[in-house]
C-alpha positions as CSV (number, residue, x, y, z in Angstrom):
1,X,4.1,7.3,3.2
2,X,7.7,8.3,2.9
3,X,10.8,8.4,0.1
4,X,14.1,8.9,-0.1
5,X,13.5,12.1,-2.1
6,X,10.9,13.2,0.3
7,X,12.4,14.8,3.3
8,X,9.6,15.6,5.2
9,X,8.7,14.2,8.7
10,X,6.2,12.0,10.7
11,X,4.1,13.4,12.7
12,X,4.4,12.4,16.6
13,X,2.4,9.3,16.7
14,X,1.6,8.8,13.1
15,X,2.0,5.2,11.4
16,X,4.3,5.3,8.7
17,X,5.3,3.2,5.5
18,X,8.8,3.4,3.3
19,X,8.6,3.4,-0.5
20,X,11.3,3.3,-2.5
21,X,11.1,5.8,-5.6
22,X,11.6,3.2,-8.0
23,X,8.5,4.2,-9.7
24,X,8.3,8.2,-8.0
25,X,6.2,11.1,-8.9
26,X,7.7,11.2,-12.5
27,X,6.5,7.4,-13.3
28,X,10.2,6.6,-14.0
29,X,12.0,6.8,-10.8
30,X,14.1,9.2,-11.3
31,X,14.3,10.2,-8.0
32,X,15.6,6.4,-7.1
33,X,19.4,7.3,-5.4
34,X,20.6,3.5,-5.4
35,X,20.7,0.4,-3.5
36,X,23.4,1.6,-0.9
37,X,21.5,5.2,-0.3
38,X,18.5,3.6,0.0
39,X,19.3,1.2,2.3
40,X,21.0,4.0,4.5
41,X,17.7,6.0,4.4
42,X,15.4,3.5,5.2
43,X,18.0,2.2,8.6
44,X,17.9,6.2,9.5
45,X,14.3,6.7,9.1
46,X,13.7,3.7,10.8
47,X,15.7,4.6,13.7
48,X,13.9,8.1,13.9
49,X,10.7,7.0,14.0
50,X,10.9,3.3,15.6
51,X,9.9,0.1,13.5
52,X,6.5,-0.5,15.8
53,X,5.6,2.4,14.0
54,X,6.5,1.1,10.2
55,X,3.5,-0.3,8.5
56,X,5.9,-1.9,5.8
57,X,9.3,-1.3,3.6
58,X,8.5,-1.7,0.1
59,X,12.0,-3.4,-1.5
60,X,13.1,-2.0,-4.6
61,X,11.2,-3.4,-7.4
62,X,11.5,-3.0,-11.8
63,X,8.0,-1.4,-12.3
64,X,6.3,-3.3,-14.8
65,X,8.5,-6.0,-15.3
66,X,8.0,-9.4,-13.2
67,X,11.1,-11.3,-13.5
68,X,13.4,-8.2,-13.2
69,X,11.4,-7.4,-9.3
70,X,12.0,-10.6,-8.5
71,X,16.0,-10.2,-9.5
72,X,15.7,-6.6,-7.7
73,X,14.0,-7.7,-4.7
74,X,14.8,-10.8,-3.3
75,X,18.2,-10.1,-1.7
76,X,17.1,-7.4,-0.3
77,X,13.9,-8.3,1.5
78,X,16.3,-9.9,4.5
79,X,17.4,-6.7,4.8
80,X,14.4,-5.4,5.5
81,X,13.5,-7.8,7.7
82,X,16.3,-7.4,9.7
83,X,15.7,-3.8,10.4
84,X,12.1,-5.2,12.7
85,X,9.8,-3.7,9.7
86,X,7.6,-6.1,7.6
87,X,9.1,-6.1,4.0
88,X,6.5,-5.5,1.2
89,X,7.5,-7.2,-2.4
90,X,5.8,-5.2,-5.5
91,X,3.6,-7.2,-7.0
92,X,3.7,-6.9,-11.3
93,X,2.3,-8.2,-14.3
94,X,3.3,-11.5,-14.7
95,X,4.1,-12.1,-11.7
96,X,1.9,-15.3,-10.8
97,X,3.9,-17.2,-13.2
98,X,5.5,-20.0,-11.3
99,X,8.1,-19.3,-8.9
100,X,8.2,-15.0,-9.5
101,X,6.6,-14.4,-5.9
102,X,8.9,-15.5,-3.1
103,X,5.9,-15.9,-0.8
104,X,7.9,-17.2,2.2
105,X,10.1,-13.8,1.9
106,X,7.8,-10.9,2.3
107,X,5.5,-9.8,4.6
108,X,3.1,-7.6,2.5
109,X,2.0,-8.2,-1.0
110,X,2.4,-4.2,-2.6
111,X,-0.4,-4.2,-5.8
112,X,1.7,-2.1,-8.4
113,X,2.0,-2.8,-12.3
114,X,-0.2,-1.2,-14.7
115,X,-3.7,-0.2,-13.9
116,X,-5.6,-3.1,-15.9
117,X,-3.8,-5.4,-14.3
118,X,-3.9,-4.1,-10.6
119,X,-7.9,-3.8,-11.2
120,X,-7.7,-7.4,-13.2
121,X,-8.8,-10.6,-11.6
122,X,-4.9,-11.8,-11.3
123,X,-4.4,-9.3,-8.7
124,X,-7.9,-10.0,-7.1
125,X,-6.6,-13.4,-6.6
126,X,-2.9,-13.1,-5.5
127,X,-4.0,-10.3,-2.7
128,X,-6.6,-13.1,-1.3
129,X,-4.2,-15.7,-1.5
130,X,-1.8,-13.4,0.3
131,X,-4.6,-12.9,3.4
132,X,-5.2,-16.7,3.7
133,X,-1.4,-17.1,4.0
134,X,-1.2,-14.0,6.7
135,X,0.1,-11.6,5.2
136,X,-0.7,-8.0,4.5
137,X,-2.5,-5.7,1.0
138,X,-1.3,-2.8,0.0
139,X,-2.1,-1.5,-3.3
140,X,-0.5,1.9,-4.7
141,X,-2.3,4.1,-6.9
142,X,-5.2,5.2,-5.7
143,X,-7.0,8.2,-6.3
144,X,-10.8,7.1,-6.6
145,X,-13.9,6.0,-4.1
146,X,-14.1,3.3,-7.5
147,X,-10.7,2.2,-7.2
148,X,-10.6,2.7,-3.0
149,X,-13.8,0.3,-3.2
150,X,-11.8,-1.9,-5.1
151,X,-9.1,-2.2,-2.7
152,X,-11.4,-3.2,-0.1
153,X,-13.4,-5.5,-2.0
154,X,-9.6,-7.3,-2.8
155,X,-9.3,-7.3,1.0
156,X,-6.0,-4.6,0.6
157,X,-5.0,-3.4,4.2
158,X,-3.8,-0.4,2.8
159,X,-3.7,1.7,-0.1
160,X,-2.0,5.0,-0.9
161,X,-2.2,8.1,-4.3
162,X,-2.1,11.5,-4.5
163,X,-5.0,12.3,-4.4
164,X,-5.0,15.3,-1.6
165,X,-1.5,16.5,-2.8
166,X,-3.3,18.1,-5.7
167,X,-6.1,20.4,-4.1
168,X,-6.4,19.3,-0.3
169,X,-8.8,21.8,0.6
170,X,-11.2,20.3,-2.2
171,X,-10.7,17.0,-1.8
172,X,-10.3,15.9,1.6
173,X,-14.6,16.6,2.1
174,X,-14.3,14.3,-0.9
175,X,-12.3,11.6,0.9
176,X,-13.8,11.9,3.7
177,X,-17.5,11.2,2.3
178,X,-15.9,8.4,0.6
179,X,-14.1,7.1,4.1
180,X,-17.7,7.4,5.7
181,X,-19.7,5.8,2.7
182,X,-17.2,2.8,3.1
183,X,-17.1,2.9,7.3
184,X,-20.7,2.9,7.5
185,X,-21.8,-0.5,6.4
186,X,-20.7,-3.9,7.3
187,X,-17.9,-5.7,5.4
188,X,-18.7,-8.3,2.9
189,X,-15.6,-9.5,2.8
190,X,-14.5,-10.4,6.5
191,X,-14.1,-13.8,6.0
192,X,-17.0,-14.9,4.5
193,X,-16.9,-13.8,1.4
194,X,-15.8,-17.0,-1.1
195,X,-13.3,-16.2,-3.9
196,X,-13.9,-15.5,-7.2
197,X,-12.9,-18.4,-9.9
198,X,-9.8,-17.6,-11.6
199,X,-10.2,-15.1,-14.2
200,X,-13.8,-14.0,-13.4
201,X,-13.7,-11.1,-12.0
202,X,-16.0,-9.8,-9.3
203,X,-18.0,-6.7,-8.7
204,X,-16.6,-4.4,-6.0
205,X,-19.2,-3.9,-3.2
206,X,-20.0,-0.5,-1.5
207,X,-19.9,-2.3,1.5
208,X,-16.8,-1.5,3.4
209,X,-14.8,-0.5,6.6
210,X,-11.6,2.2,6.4
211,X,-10.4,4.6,8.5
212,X,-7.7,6.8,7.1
213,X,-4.7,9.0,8.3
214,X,-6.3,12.1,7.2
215,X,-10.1,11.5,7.9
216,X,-8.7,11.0,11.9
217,X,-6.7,14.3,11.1
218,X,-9.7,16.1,10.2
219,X,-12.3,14.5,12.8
220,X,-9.6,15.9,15.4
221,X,-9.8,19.7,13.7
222,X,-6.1,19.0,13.0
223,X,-5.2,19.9,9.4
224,X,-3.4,17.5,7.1
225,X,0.3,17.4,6.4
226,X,1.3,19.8,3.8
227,X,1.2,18.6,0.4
228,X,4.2,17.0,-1.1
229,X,4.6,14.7,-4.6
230,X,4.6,11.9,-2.5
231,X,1.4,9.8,-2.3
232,X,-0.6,9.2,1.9
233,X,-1.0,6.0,2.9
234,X,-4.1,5.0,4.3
235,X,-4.5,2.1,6.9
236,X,-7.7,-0.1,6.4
237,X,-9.4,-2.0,9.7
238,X,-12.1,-4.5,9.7
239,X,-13.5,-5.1,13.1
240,X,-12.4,-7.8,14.5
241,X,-9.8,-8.3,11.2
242,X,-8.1,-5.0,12.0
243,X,-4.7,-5.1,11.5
244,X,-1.9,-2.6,11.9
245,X,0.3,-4.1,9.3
């Protein structure tokens, strides 16, 4: 995953995703440089790296506050778009009040607002109704095997946290035993699983399939990247589901 304020580069053959800072290391986007800057960064990195590369662009969003993303967002998802990358809309509290989730816009549905809510049966719900439309999960934030089993259990494509920024050497073995735990049995949740009723929330199985940037790092003897502020993404497959995007 890379920001504006990041500066470092993709590796030779590496997938790639483009946040936006809005919400940042700090928790209050400081680092965010401005709709014109940002949209210059995101065309450059694009062109550097090529958009068949580009797991998503995540538009600018108002962390925490529904209506004001929606404001924020919408005219700039086109953009996006228009660049060849799927556009990912930040999903907040609130935000499955009628009409705050241009569906027909975006491409990925981002899981952000606070953490109740990301866990919270809401966002259980909008990320399956985002698979049965086609679209891609991403949720941010995630720096647990509870809450990694949680974004596979929502069906999340992705998820991303800083979890190896802070100590790599100690907790890569640690994500990588969770990576295997999850790899090594048999999704529940490749379609078959039938959704929860609104507002019940379910359990989060053990049962699981994700491969990850840095466990294919380490099974190569390669080291990962050096560690930065910002958070790794980390692509989920499913058999036969497995999707790039």
């Amino acid at each position: 995953m890379t920001t504006p304020a990041q500066g470092s580069r993709i590796p030779e053959g590496a997938l790639y995703a483009c946040d936006n800072s809005k919400f940042g290391s700090d928790g209050k986007g400081r680092y965010w440089p401005g709709t014109p800057s940002w949209l210059a960064w995101l065309q450059r990195t694009v062109e550097r790296y090529g958009p068949d590369r580009c797991l998503w662009a995540l538009a600018p969003d108002c962390p925490f506050d529904a209506v004001a993303t929606l404001a924020e967002s919408q005219p700039l998802l086109a953009r996006i778009r228009a660049l060849g990358v799927p556009a990912a809309y930040a999903a907040q509290d609130g935000c499955d009040a009628p009409g705050l989730l241009p569906w027909s816009d975006f491409d990925v549905l981002f899981l952000a607002g606070s953490t109740d809510w990301k866990l919270g049966p809401v966002a259980e719900r909008l990320a399956r109704e985002a698979k049965s439309r086609g679209k891609g999960v991403h949720m941010g934030r995630v720096n647990s095997r509870t809450r990694l089993q949680i974004a596979e259990w929502f069906g999340c494509d992705s998820a991303d946290g800083t979890y190896l920024t802070y100590g790599p050497d100690k907790n890569l073995p640690k994500l990588l035993s969770w990576l295997d735990e999850l790899d090594g049995r048999p999704s529940l949740v490749a379609g078959t699983q039938t959704h929860a009723s609104p507002g019940v929330p379910t359990t989060p199985p053990s049962q699981a399939r994700v491969l990850s940037g840095p466990e294919a790092a380490a099974r190569s003897g390669n080291r990962p990247p050096a560690a930065s502020s910002t958070p790794a993404a980390l692509p989920v497959t499913r058999g036969p589901r497995t999707s790039s995007r």
